[in-house]
N, C-alpha and C positions, 0 to 999 in steps of 0.2 A: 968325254971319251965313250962314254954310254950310249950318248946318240951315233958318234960314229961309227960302232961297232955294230948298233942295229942296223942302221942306212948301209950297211956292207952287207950284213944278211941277209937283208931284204932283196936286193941286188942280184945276190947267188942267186936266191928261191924264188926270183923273179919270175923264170919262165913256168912253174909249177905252181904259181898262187891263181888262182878262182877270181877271174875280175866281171862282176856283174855291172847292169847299166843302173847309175842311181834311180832311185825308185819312192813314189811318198810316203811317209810314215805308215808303215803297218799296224799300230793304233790308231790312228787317224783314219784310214780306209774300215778299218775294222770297227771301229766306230759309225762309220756310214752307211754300213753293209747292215748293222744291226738298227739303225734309226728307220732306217728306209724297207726292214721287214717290219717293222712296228706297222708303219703308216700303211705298206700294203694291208697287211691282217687287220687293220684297226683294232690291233692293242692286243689281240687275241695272240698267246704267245704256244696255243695249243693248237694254233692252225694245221692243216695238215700239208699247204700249200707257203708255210712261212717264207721259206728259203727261196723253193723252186720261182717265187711271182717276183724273185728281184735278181737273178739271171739275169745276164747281159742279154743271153739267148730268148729268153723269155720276154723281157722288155724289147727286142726288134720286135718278135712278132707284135707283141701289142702297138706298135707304134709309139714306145716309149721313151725310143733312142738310145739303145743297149751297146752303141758302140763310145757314144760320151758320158758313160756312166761312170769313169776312173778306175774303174776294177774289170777283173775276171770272173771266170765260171770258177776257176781254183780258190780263187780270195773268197767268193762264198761260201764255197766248202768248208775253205779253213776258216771262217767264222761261225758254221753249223759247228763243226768239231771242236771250235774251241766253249762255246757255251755247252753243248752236250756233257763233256767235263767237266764245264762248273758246275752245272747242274749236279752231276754227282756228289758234291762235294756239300752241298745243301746239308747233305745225311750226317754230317762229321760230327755238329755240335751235339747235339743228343748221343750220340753213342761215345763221345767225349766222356761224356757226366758220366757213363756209365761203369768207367775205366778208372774203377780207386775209388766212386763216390762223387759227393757232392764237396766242393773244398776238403776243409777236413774229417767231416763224418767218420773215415777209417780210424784215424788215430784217434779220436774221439770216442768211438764205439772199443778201441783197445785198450783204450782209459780206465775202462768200467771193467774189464776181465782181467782177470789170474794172470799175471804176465811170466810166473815160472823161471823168474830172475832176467825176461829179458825184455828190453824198452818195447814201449806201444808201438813203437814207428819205427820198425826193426826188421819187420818183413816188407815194410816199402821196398828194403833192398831183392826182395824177391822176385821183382818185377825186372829190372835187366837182368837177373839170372836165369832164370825162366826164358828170356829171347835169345841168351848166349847158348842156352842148349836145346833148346827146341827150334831156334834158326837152320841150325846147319842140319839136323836132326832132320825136317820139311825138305830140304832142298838138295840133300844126297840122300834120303829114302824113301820118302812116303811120295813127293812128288814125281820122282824117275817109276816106282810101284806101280801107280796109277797111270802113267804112260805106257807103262809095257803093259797095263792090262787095259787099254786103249778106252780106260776114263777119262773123259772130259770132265777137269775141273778149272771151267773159265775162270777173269777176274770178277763177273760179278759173283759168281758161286761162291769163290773165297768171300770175297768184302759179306756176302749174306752168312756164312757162315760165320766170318767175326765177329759181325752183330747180334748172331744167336747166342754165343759164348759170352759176350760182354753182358745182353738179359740175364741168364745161367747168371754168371756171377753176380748182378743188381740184386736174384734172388735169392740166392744167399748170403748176401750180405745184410736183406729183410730180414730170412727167419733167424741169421746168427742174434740180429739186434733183438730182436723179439724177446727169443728164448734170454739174450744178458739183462733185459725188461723184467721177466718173468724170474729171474734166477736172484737179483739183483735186493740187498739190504734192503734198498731204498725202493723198490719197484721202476716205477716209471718216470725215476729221479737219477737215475742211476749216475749222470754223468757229472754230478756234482756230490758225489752220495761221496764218504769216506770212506769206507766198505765197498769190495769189488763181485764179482758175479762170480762164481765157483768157475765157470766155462775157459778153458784153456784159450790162450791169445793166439795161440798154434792153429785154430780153428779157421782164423784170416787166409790161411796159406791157400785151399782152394778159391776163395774172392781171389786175392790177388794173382794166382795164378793163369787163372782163366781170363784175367783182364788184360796179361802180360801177354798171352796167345793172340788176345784177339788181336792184339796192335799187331802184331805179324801177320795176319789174313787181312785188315782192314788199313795202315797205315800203308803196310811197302806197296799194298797191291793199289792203292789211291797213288800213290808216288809212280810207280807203273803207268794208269791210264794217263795220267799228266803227260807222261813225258811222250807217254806214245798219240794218244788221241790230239794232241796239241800240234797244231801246225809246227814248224822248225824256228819260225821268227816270235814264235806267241807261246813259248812255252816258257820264257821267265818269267811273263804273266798271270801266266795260268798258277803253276806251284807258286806263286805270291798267295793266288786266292786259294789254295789251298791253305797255306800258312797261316792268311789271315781270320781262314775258318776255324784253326786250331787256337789263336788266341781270343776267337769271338767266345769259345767254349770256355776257354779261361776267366772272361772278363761274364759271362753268366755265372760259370759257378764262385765267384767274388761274390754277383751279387745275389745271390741263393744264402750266403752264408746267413746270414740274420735269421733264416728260419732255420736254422741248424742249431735244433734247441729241444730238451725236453718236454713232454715226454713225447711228441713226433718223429723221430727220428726213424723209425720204421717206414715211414714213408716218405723220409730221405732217401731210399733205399728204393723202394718198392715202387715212388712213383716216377723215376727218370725208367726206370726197368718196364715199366707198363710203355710206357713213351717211345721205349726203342723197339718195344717187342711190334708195337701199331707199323712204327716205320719201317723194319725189315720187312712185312709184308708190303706197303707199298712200295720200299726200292726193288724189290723182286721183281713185283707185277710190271713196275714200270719201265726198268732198265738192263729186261731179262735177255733181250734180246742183240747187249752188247758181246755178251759172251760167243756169238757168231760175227763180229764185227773182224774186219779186214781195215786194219790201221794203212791208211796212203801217205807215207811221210817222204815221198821223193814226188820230185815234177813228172818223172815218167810213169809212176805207179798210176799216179792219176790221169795221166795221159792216155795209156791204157784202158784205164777203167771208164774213161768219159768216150772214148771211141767203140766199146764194147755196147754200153748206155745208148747209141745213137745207130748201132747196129742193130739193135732189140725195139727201137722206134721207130727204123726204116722199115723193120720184116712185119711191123704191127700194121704202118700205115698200106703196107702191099697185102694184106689180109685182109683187110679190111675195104679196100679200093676194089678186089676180088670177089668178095660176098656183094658188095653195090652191084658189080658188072651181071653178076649172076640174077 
C-alpha cells in the first residue's frame, strides 16, 4: 500500500520534479580531476597553476584533448573548492585537544582541588551551558552589532578567534595545574596524593568556559564552509571529512593518555596550547583570504562568473595585441 501511495505522488509532482541527464559518478570524476592535478604539478600540491593546467580549456589549447577529458571547467572548480575545505579542516585535530584538555587531564586536575561538596566532573556540564547561552546571545546581538557598524567579521576571523580562546584556555588550564602542583600535600604527586590542593575546583569554570565559546566560533563556522564552499553533490563528503577529523582528534587524545601522568601534567596543558597558538598563526596567514571568498553553489552563479573570467582575458589579450601594434 506504501508503494502505491508513493507511485500516485510521484505522478501528481510529476510535472514539478527536476529531471537531470544521468551522469558518472561525482566521486569517481572527482577522483580524476584530483589525480590528474597531481601528475600535471608533479606532486607539487602548492602549485600555483594546480587546477588551471587540467581545464578542459586549458588542455585544448595545449593539445591535450580537453574535450575527451570527461569533465568540465565547473567539475574542476568543484574539486578546487572541495579540497580547499578539507584543507581547513587539517586545523581541527589540535584545537580539538585544546577543548577540555588532553583525555582526562580536566577531571584529573579536579581530583587534586577543594571540590566545595561538588564532583570533579561537574562543570564538564558547563560546556553546553555556556553554548545554550552564548549561542543565541552571538547571533541576536553581538553579530547583528557588528553589522550595523559595518565590521567585517568573516568565517575565517571567527574560526581564528576560536582558536585564540581555546589557547587562552590550554593556558589556564597550565598555570591552574601549576599553582594545584605547587599548593598540593604531595607537591608534584598531587593526583595520587590523599590530601587535595586548598585551590577551589570552581577555578575550572573559566577553562571550560572559553573552550565551550570556542566550539561556537570554530565548530558551527567549519559546518558553515562545508556546507557552503562544498560543491552540491560533494558536500556529504566533505562534512564526513570533517567528522572524521573530529574522531581522528579523539583517537590522539586516547592515545596521549599514557602520558597523562605525574608530575607532567602541566604540559599536558601547556603543550597542545603552544601547538594551537603556532597553528592559528599559520591558518591566518594562509587562509585569510577566504573571508573575501564568493561561495558559487548554483550552475549559473558559476556561469556568470566564468563568463565575466573570459571577459577580463579577452580585454587583456586586446591590450596587449595594442602595445605590440604600437
Amino acid at each position: 500500500m506504501v508503494t502505491n501511495l508513493a507511485g500516485g505522488w510521484l505522478i501528481t509532482v510529476y510535472k514539478r520534479t527536476i529531471r537531470k541527464k544521468p551522469v558518472g559518478s561525482d566521486l569517481t570524476r572527482f577522483a580524476k580531476i584530483t589525480i590528474a592535478a597531481l601528475k600535471k604539478s608533479k606532486g607539487n600540491i602548492f602549485s600555483k597553476n594546480l587546477w588551471h593546467n587540467v581545464k578542459p580549456s586549458t588542455l585544448a589549447e595545449g593539445g591535450g584533448g580537453g574535450a575527451a577529458v570527461g569533465y568540465s571547467e565547473k567539475d574542476v572548480s568543484d574539486a578546487q573548492r572541495t579540497w580547499e575545505a578539507v584543507q581547513i579542516f587539517l586545523y581541527i585535530p589540535i584545537w580539538y585537544l585544546n577543548d577540555g584538555g588532553v583525555g582526562s587531564v580536566q577531571s584529573n586536575q579536579g581530583a587534586a582541588m577543594t571540590s566545595d561538596g561538588a564532583p570533579n566532573d561537574l562543570l564538564t556540564h558547563f560546556n553546553p551551558l555556556t553554548i545554550i547561552v552564548v549561542s543565541p546571545l552571538m547571533a541576536q546581538v553581538v553579530y547583528p552589532f557588528l553589522q550595523r557598524r559595518g565590521i567585517r567579521f568573516g568565517r575565517i576571523d571567527r574560526m581564528t578567534f576560536g582558536f585564540c580562546l581555546a589557547t587562552v584556555s590550554g593556558v589556564i588550564g597550565a598555570i591552574i595545574q601549576y599553582r594545584v602542583y605547587e599548593t598540593s600535600p604531595c607537591g608534584y604527586q598531587a593526583s595520587t596524593c590523599d590530601g587535595v590542593s586548598p585551590i577551589s575546583i570552581w577555578w575550572q569554570i573559566p577553562n571550560v568556559s572559553l573552550g565551550a565559546i570556542s566550539e561556537i566560533f570554530v565548530n558551527v563556522t567549519s559546518y558553515e564552509l562545508a556546507y557552503a564552499r562544498a560543491p552540491e553533490h560533494m558536500r556529504a563528503t566533505v562534512i564526513a571529512i570533517f567528522l572524521f577529523m573530529t574522531a581522528l582528534s579523539s583517537a590522539l587524545g586516547e592515545i596521549l593518555i599514557p602520558a597523562i601522568n605525574d608530575p607532567t601534567l602541566v604540559w599536558a596543558w601547556a603543550a597542545p596550547a603552544i601547538a594551537l597558538f603556532v597553528q592559528t598563526v599559520i591558518f591566518w596567514w594562509r587562509h585569510r583570504h577566504v573571508n573575501e571568498d564568493v561561495f558559487m553553489t548554483y550552475e549559473e552563479d558559476f556561469e556568470s562568473v566564468a563568463e565575466k573570467e573570459k571577459e577580463k582575458e579577452k580585454v587583456g589579450d586586446d591590450q596587449g595585441d595594442g602595445r605590440k601594434e604600437g
